[in-house]
N, C-alpha and C positions, 0 to 999 in steps of 0.2 A: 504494500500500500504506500502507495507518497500522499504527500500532505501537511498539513499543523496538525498536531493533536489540541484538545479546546485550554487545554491549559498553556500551552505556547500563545494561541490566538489572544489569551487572559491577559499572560506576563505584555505580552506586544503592546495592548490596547493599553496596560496600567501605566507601561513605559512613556509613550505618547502623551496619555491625558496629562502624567508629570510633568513632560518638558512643556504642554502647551499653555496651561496654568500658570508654571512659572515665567514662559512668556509675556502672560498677558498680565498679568501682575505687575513686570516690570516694564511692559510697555507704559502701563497706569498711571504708574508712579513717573516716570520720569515727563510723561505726558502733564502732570500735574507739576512738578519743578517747571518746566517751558512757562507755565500760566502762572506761575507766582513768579516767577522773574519776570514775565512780561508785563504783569500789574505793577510791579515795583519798577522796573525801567520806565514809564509812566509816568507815575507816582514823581520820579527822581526828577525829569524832566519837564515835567509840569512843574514841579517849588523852585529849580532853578531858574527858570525863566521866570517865575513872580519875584523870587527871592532879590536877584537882577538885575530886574527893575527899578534905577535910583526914583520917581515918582511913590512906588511901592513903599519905601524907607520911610520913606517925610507921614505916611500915613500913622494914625494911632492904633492903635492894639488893635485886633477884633478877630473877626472867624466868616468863616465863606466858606465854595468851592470852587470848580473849577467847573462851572456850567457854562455852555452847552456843551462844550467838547464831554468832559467827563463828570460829570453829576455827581458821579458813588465815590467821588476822590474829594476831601476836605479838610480846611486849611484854620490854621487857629495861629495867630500871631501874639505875640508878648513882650514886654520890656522887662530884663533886669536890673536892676544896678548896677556899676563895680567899683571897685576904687577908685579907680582913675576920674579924676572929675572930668566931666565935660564929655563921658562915652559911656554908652547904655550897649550892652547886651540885647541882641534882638533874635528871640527864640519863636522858631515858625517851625508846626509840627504840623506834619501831614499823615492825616488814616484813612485807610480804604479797609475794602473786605468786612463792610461791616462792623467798622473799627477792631478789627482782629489785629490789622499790623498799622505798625505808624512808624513815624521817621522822620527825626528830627535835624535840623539844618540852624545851626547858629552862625550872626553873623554881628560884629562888632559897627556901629553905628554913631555918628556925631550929635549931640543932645542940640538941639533947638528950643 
């Protein structure tokens, strides 16, 4: 007789669904790193180009986003103090994802 016997055709198929599995699992995953660094390449890109903005600086505190372009992406600006008289600390935090990740960008500023 030629052929598989059914426990060959067993081990064959268990082997497969292993490798395909693990496949696709790590297809998944690194499918989902691509989309968090592209949210956050974004993210990075939309604060520097507000951050950038010398018009941007002279404004006071406050919070926004970045509508129409990206809505779900949101901006919150703040002054610090420091010692040095006459320069304020200018803290602009950006979150997206539902505020899961955010990302901070400091930027040293002339007191007016």
């Amino acid at each position: 007789m030629k052929g598989f016997t059914l426990l060959e055709v067993l081990v064959a198929l268990a082997i497969m669904a292993g490798v395909i599995l693990t496949t696709i699992v790590a297809f998944n995953y690194h499918l989902g790193i691509v989309i968090r660094d592209k949210d956050e390449s974004a993210a990075i890109l939309l604060a520097r180009g507000k951050i950038d903005d010398p018009a941007f600086a002279l404004l006071p505190a406050g919070t926004g986003n970045f509508a129409p372009q990206r809505p779900d992406i949101s901006w919150e600006k703040s002054f610090l103090p420091t010692e040095i008289p006459g320069v304020a600390k200018m803290v602009f935090t950006i979150t997206w994802d539902k505020e899961r990740r955010k990302l901070v960008l400091v930027r040293y500023v002339a007191k007016t």
